[in-house]
C-alpha positions as CSV (number, residue, x, y, z in Angstrom):
1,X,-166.5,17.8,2.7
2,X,-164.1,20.6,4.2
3,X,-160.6,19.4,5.8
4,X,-160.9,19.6,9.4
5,X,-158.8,19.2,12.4
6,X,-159.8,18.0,15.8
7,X,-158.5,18.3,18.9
8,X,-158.9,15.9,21.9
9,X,-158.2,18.4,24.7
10,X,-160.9,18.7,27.6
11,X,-161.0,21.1,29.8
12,X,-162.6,21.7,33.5
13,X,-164.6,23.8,34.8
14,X,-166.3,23.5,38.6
15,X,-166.0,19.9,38.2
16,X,-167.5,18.8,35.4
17,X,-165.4,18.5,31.5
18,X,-166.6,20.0,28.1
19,X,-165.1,20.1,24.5
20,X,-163.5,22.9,23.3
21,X,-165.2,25.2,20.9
22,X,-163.7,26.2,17.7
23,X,-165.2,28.7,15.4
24,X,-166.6,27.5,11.8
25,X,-163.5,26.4,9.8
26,X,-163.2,28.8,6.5
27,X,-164.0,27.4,3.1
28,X,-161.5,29.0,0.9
29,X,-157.6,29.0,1.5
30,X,-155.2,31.9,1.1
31,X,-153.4,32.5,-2.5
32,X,-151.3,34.4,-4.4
33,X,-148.2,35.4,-2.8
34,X,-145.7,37.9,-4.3
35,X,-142.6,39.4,-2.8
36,X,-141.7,42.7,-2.7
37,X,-138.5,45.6,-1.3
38,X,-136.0,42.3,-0.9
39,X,-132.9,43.3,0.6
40,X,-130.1,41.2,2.6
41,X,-131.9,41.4,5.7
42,X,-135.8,41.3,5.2
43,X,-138.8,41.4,2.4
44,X,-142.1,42.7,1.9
45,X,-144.8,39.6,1.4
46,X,-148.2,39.8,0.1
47,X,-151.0,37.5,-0.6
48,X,-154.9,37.3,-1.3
49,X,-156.8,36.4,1.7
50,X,-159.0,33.6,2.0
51,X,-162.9,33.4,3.4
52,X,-161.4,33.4,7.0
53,X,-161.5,36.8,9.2
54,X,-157.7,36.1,9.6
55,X,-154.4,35.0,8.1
56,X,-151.6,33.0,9.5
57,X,-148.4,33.4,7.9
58,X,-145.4,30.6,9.1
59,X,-142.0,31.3,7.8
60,X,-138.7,29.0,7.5
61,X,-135.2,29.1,6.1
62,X,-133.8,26.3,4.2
63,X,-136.8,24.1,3.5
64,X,-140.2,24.4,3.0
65,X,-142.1,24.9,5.9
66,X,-143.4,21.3,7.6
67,X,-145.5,22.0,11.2
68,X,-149.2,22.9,10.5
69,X,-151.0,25.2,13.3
70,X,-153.5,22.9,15.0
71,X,-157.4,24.4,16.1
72,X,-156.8,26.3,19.2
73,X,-153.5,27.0,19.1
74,X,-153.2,30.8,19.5
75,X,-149.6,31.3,17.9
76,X,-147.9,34.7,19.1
77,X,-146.1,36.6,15.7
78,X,-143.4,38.6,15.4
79,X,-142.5,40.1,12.3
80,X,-138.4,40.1,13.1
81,X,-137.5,36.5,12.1
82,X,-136.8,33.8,14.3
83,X,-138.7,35.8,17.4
84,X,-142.4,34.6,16.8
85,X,-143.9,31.3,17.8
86,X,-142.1,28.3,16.5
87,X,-143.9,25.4,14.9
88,X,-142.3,22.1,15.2
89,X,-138.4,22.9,13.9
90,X,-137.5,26.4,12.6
91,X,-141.2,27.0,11.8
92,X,-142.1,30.8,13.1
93,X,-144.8,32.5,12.8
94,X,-144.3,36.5,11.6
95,X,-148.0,37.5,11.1
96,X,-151.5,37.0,12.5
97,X,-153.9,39.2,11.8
98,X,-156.5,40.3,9.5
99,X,-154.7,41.9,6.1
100,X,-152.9,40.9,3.6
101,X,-149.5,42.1,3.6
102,X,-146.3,42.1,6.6
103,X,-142.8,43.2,6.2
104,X,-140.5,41.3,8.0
105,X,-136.8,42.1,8.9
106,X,-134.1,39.5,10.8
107,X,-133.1,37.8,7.3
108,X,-129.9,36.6,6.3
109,X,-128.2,37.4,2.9
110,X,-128.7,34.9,0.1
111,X,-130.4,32.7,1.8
112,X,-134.1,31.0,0.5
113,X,-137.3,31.7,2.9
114,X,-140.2,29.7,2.4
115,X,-143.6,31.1,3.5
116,X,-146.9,29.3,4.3
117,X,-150.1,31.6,4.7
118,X,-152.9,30.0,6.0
119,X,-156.6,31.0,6.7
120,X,-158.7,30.7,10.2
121,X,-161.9,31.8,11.8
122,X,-161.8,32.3,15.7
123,X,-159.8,34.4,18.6
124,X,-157.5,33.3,20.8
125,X,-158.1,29.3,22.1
126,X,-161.3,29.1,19.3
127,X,-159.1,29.3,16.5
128,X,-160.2,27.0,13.5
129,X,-157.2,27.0,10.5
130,X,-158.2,25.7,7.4
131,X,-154.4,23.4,6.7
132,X,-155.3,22.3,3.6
133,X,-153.2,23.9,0.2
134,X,-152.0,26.8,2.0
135,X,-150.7,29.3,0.1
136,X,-146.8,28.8,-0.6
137,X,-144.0,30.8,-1.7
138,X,-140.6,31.2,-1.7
139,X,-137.8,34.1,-2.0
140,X,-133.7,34.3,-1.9
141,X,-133.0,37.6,-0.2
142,X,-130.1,39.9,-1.7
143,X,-126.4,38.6,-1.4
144,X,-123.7,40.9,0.1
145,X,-121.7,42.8,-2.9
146,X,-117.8,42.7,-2.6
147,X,-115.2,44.1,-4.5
148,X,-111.7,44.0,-4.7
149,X,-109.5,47.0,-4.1
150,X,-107.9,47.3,-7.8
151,X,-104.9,48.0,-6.0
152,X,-104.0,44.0,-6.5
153,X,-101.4,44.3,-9.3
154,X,-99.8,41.8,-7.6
155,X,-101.0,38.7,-6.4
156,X,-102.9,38.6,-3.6
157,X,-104.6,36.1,-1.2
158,X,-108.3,35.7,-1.6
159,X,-108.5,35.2,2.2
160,X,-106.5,38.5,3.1
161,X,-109.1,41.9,3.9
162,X,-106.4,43.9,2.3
163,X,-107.9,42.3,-1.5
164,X,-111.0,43.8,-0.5
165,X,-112.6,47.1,-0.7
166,X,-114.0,47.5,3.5
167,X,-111.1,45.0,4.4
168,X,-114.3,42.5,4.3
169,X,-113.2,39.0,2.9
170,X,-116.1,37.2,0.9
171,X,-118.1,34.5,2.0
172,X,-120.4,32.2,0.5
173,X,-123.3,34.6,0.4
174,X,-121.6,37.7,-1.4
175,X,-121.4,38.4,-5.0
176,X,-117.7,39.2,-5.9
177,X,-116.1,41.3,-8.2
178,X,-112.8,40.8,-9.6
179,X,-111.9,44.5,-10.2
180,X,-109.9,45.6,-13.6
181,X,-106.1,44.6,-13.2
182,X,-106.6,43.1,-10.1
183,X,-105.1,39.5,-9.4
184,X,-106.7,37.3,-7.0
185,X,-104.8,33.9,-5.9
186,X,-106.9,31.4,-3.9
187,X,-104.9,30.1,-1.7
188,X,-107.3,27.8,0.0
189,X,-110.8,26.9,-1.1
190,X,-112.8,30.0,-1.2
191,X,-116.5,30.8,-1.5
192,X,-118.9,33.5,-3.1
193,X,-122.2,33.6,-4.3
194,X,-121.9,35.1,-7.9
195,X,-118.9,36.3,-9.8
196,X,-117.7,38.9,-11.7
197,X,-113.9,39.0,-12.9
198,X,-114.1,42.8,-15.0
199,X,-111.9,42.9,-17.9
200,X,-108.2,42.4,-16.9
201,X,-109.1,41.4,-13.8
202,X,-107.9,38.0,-12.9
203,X,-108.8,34.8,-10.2
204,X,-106.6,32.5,-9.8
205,X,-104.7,29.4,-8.0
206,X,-101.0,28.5,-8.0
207,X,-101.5,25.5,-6.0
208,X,-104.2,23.1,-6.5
209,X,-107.5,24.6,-4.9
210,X,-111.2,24.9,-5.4
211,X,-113.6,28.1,-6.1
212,X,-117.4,27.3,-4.8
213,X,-119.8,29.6,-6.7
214,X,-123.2,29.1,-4.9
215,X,-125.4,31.3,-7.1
216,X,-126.6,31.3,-10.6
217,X,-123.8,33.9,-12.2
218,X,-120.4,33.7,-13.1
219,X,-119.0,36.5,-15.7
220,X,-115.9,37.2,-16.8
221,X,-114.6,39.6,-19.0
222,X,-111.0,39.0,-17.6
223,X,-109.3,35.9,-16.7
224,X,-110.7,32.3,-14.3
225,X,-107.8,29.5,-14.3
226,X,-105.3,29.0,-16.7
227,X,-105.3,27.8,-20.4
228,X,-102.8,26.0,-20.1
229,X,-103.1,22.6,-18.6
230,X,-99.4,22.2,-16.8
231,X,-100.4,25.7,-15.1
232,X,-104.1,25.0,-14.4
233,X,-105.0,24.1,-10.8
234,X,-108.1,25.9,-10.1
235,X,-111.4,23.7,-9.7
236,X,-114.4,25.3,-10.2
237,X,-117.3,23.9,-8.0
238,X,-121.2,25.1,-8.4
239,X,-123.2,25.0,-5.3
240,X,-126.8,25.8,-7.3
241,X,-128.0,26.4,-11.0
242,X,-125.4,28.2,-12.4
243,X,-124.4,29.7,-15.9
244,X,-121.1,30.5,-16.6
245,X,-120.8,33.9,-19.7
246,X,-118.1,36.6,-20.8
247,X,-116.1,36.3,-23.3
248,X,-112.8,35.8,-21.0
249,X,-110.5,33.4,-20.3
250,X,-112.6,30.9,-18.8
251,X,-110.4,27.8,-18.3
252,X,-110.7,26.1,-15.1
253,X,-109.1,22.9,-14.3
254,X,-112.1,20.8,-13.8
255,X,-116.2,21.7,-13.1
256,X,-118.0,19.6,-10.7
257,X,-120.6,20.0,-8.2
258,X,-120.3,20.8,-4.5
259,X,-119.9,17.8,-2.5
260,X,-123.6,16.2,-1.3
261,X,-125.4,18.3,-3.6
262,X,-128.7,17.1,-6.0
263,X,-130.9,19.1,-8.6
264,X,-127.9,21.1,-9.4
265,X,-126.8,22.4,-12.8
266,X,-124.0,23.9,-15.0
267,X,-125.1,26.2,-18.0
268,X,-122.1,27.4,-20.5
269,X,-123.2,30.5,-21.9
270,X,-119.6,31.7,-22.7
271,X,-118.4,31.5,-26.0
272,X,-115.0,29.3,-25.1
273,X,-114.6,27.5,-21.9
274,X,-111.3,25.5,-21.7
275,X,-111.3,22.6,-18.4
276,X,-107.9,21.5,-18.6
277,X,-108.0,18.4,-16.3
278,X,-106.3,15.3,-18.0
279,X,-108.6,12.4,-15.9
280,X,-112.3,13.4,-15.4
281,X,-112.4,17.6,-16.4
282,X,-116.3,17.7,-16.1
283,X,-117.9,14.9,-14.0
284,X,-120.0,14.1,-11.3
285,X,-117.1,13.3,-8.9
286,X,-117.6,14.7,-5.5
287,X,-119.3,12.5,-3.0
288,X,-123.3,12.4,-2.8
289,X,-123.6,14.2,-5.7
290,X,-127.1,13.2,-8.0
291,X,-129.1,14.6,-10.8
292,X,-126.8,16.9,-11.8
293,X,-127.4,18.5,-15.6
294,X,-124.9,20.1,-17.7
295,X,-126.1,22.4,-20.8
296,X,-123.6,23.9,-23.2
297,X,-125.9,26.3,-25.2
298,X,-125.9,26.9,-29.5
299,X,-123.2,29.0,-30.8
300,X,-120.8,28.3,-27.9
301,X,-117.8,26.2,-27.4
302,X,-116.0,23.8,-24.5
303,X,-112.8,21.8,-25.0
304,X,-111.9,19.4,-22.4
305,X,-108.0,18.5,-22.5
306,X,-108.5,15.4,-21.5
307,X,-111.8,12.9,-20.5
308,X,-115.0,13.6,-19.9
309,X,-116.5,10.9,-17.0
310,X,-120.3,11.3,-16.3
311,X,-119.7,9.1,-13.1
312,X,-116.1,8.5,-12.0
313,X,-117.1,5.3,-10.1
314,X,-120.4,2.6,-9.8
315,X,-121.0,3.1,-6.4
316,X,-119.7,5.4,-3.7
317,X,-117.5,8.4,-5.3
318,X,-119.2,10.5,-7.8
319,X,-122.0,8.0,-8.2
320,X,-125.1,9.9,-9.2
321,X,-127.6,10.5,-12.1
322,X,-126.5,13.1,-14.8
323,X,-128.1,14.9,-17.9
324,X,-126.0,16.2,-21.1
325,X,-127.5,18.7,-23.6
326,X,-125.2,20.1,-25.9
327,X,-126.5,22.6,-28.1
328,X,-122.9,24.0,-29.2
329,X,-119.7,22.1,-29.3
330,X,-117.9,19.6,-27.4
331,X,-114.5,19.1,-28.2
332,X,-112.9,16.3,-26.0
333,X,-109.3,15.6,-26.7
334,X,-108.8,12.3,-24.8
335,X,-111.9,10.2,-23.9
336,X,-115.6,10.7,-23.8
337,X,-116.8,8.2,-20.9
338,X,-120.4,7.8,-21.5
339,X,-121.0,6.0,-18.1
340,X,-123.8,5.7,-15.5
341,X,-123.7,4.0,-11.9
342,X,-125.5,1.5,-10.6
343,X,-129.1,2.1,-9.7
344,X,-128.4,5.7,-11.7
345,X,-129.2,7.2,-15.3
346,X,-127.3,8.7,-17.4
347,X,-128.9,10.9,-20.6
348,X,-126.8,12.7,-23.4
349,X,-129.1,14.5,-26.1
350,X,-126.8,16.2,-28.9
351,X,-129.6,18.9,-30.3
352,X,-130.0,20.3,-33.6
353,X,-126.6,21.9,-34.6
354,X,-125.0,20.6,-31.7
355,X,-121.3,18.6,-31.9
356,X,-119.1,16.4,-29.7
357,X,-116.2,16.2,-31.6
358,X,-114.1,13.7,-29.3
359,X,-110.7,11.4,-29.4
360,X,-112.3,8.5,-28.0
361,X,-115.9,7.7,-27.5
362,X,-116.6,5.0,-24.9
363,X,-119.5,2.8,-24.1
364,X,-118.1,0.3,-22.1
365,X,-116.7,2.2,-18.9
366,X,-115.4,-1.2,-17.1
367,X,-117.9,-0.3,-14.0
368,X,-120.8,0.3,-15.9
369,X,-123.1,-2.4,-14.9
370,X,-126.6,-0.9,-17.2
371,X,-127.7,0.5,-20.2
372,X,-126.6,4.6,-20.9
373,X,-128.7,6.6,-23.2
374,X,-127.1,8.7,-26.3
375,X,-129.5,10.6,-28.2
376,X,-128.0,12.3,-31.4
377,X,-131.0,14.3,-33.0
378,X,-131.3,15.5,-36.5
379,X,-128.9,17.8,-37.2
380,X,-126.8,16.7,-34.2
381,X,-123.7,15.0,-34.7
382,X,-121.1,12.6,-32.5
383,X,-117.5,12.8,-34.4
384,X,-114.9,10.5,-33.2
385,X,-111.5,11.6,-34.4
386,X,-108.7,9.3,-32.4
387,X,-106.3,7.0,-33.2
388,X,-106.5,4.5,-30.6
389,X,-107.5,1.2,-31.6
390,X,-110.3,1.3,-29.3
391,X,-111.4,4.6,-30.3
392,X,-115.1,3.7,-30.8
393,X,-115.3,1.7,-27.8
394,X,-118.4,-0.6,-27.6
395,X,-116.6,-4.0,-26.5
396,X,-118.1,-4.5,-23.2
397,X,-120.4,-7.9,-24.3
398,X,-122.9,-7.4,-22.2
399,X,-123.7,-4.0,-21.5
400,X,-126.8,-2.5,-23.8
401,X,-126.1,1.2,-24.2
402,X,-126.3,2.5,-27.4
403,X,-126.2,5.7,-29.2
404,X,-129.8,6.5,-31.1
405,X,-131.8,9.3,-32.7
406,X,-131.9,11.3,-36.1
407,X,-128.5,12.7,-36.4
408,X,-124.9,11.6,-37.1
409,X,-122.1,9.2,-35.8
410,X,-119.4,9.7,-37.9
411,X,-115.3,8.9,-37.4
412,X,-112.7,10.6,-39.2
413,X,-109.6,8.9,-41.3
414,X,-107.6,9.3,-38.1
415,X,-104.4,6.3,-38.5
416,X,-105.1,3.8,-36.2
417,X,-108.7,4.3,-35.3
418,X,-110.4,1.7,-34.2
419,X,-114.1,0.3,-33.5
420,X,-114.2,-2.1,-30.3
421,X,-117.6,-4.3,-30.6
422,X,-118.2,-7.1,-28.0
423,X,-122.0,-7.5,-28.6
424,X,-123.3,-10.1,-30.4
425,X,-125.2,-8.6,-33.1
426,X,-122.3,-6.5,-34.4
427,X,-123.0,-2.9,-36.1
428,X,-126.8,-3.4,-36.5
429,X,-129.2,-0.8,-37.1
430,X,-132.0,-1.9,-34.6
431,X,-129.7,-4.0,-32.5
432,X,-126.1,-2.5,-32.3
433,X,-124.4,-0.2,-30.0
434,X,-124.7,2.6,-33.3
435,X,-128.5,3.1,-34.3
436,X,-128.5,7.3,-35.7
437,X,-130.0,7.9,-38.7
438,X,-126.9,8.7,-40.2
439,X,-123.2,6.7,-39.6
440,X,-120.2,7.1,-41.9
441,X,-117.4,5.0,-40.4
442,X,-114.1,6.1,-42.6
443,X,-112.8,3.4,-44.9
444,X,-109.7,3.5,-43.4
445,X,-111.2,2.4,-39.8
446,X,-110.2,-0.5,-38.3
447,X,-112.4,-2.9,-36.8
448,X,-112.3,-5.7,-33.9
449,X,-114.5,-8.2,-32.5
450,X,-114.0,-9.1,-28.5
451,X,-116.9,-10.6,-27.9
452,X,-117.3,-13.4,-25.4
453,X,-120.4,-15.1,-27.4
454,X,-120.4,-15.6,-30.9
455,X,-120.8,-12.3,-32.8
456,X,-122.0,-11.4,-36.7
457,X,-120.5,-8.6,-38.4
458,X,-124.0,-7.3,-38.9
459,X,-125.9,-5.8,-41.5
460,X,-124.8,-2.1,-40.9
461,X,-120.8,-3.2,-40.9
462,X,-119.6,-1.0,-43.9
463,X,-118.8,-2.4,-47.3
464,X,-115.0,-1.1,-46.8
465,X,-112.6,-1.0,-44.2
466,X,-108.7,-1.1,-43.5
467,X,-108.0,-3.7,-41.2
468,X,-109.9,-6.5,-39.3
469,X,-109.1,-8.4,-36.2
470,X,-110.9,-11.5,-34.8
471,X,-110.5,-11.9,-30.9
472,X,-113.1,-14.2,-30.0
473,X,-113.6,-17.8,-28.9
474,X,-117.0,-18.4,-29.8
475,X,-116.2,-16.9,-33.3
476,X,-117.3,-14.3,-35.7
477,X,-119.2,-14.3,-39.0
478,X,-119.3,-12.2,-41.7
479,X,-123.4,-11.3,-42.9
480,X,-122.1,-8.9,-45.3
481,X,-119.7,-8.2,-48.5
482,X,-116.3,-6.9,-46.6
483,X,-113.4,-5.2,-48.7
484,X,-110.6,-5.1,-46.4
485,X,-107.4,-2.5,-47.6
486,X,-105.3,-3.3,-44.4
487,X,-104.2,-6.3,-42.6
488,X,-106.6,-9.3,-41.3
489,X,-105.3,-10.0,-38.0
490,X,-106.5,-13.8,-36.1
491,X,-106.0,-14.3,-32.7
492,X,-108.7,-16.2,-31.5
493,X,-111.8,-17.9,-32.9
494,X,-113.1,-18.8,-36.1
495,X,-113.5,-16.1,-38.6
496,X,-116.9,-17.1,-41.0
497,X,-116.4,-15.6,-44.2
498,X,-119.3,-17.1,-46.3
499,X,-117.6,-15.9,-49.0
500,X,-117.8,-12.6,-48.5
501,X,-114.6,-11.0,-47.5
502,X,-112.5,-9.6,-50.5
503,X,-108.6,-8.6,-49.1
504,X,-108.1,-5.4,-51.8
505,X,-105.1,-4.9,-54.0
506,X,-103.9,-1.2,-54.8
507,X,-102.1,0.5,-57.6
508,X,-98.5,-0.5,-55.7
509,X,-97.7,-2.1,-52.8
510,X,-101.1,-1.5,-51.1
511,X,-102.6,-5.2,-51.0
512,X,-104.4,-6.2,-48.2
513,X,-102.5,-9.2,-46.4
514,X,-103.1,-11.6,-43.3
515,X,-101.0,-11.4,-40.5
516,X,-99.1,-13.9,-38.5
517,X,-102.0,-15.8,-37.2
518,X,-101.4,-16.4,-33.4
519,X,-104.4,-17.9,-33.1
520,X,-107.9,-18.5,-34.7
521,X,-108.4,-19.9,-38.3
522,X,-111.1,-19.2,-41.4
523,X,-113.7,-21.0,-42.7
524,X,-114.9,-20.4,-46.1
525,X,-113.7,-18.5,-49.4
526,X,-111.7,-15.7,-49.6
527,X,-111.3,-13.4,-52.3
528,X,-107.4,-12.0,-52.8
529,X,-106.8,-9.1,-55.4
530,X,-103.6,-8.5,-57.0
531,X,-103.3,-5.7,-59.6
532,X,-100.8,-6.0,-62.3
533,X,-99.6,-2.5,-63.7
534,X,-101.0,-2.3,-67.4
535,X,-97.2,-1.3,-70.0
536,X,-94.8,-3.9,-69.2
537,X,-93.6,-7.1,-71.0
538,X,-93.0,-9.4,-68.2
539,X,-93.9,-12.3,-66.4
540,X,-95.9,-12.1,-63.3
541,X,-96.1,-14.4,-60.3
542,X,-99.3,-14.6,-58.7
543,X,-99.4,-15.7,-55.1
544,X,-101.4,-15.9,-51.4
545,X,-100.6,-12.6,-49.6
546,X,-97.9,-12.9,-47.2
547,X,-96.0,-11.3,-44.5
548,X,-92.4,-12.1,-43.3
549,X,-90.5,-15.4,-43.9
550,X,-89.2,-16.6,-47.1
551,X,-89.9,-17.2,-50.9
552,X,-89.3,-20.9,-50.5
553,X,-91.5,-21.5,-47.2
554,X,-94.3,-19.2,-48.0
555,X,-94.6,-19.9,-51.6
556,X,-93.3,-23.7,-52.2
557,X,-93.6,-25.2,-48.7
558,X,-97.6,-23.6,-47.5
């Protein structure tokens, strides 16, 4: 059962009407196509022929080729682009005869040609193409190569010929080469298709402005941005799959995608990138973006000074899918916004021997309407190291994400860092917003439930902690032994102890104590230290602990 095609058309002759006649329709289908001699402006193609006499070969710019020849169409070639028969829209046809190679010329630098070759029996009128699996291909012909003059020892304008060896200024379809001790100031939003700043060489923007970089290269040796972030105002935007290398200054003030661009990607390859950008440095921000992956590889290092945003917004604005694979090292100094719009995904895998090392790790983005996913595996670890009290953010009450896998979740002894929960079940291994195989939360972490339904501490909630705060209506109880070291703050809700919270006493003037209670109350015992220094003859007075007031109304009259 061969694919066939069929054709209506009638024709006359003295009178009287008969079909068309097509020759037999070949079997097997063209394969194998290779490219050869690129250059800006044309390519060498070659294939292996299929059972037909002839080949057909249909060429388009862009996007893959969409018009199939129909039997009978005799389609006249011409091997200078753009010339030939078209087919439907942008469609032409560069070849038509019986071997198996064509050179073609009439390209366009940097740009993707896609390539259809298709096998058919017949001459002109009795054609009969077989349409089925043609053979496909596609090639990106050589960019333009520009270089600065290395006469730029003082700053000069991207935009102005004089920065440019030929007086040509680059456009998004040349590679550009930052020449040694050249400097090269923006000045606008400017385009290129790879980079290379050479050592000493340097690109950058004294007003806030944007470099595209459309192919898959950027290398620099010499100098991209600024490090520091008051002096930072160059945005770097990737218009395809591109890795960024050299052992530069690479320090950007954000790293986004091209607006309205999918299937897009950012590799770091360099060993240090610094993105400066206090709000959102690496995000999916720029409208239509989707699908868009970020890889730093092992061994090599980015520090965001500032947040990290996946998706700046849950619809609209920087609404789109993203990936995360860190191999090497994260640091983030302000917050890590693990968020995902609606009707999107969101993915973060931390690999063996990777690390995000961040101030605040957030699971609860306030537009987040469904579940993220944070994979940690073995030998990967997530290290939180703020001191907000929210700096382990998982308070949103309804929202699922969690952060799973083999590896680590760890916070350091950071003053003030706090763990936000607002789900139900608490820090629970299967259950919880923290599920790796490994989690060390600090003993001197403090903890707080915001919950809107009633929570339980959970069976993962560690053994010791510095303070506790209850800030929930429905209540909160304790399923585990508690030692508290700091202060047990209530200002809303029921706090269930079943007996198991123990407020610790230190060597001297460490005890744990209960704060002014605002609000809320406590059901059940509670177990209140006091150590008494071993050496001295006196008497002691043992007592509730207390905060603030007087002898008389905290010790005679409560």
């Amino acid at each position: 059962d061969q694919a066939c095609n069929y054709s209506t058309t009638v024709v006359s002759v003295n009178g009287s009407t008969t079909a068309p006649s097509f020759a037999a329709e070949p079997s097997s289908q063209a394969s194998g196509i290779t490219f050869s001699s690129v250059s800006s402006t044309g390519m060498t193609i070659n294939w292996t022929a299929g059972d037909g006499a002839n080949s057909l070969m249909v060429v388009k710019e862009g996007s893959a080729v969409n018009a199939n020849p129909g039997d009978g169409d005799t389609l006249a070639p011409n091997t200078a682009f753009g010339s030939g028969t078209q087919l439907g829209t942008g469609n032409y046809a560069v070849y038509n005869s019986i071997g198996n190679s064509v050179s073609i010329t009439g390209l366009l630098k940097a740009r993707t040609y896609y390539v259809k070759v298709y096998t058919f029996n017949g001459s002109a009128g009795s054609e009969n193409y077989l349409t089925s699996s043609p053979a496909s291909g596609n090639q990106v012909t050589v960019p333009g190569e520009i270089v600065s003059t290395g006469l730029n020892t003082v700053s000069t304008s991207y935009s102005s010929g004089a920065a440019w060896v030929g007086g040509i200024v680059p456009t998004q379809y040349d590679n550009v080469t930052i020449a040694a001790n050249d400097i090269i100031n923006l000045g606008s939003t400017q385009k290129c298709y790879n980079l290379t700043v050479n050592s000493g060489g340097k690109i950058v923007a004294t007003t806030s402005q944007v470099l595209q970089v459309y192919g898959t290269s950027l290398s620099c040796a010499g100098t991209l941005g600024d490090p520091l972030a008051s002096a930072s105002l160059l945005t770097l935007e990737f218009g395809g799959n591109l890795t960024i290398s050299g052992s530069g200054t690479i320090a950007p003030y954000r790293i986004r995608p091209v607006t309205a661009l999918s299937n897009v990607s950012v590799t770091i390859d360099a060993p240090t990138t610094t993105v400066t950008y206090g709000v959102a440095g690496i995000s999916v921000d720029n409208t239509g973006n989707d699908n868009v992956t970020f890889t730093i590889n092992a061994g090599k290092t980015v520090n965001v000074l500032g947040n990290f945003t996946t998706n700046s917004s849950a619809t609209g604005l920087g609404a789109g899918s993203a990936i995360l694979n860190v191999y090497g090292t994260l640091n983030i100094t302000n917050t890590f916004n693990n968020t995902v719009a609606t009707g999107k995904t969101y993915a973060l895998t931390v690999y063996n021997g990777g690390l995000i090392s961040t101030g605040r790790f957030n699971l609860s983005a306030a537009h987040q309407v469904q579940a993220s996913t944070a994979t940690v595996n073995f030998g990967g670890e997530i290290k939180v190291n703020g001191t907000s009290s929210t700096a382990v953010d998982c308070s949103h009450p309804t929202i699922t994400s969690a952060v799973v896998g083999g590896g680590t979740f760890s916070t350091t002894s950071s003053v003030g860092l706090g763990v936000a929960l607002g789900n139900a079940s608490g820090l629970d291994i299967t259950t919880g917003p923290i599920r790796t195989t490994t989690r060390n939360f600090n003993v001197n972490n403090n903890f707080s439930f915001v919950g809107t339904a009633a929570q339980v501490s959970g069976s993962d909630f560690p053994a010791t902690v510095n303070s506790l705060t209850i800030n929930n209506v429905a209540g909160v109880t304790l399923t585990s032994a508690t030692s508290m070291t700091g202060k047990l703050t209530l200002t809303s809700g029921l706090l269930s102890t079943g007996g198991l919270l123990t407020l610790k006493s230190g060597d001297c003037c460490t005890s744990a104590v209960v704060s002014t209670v605002t609000g809320g109350s406590v059901t059940g015992n509670v177990i209140v230290e006091r150590n008494i220094p071993a050496g001295f003859r006196a008497y002691r007075l043992l007592s509730p602990a207390t905060t603030g007031g007087t002898i008389k109304a905290n010790w005679q009259e409560n």
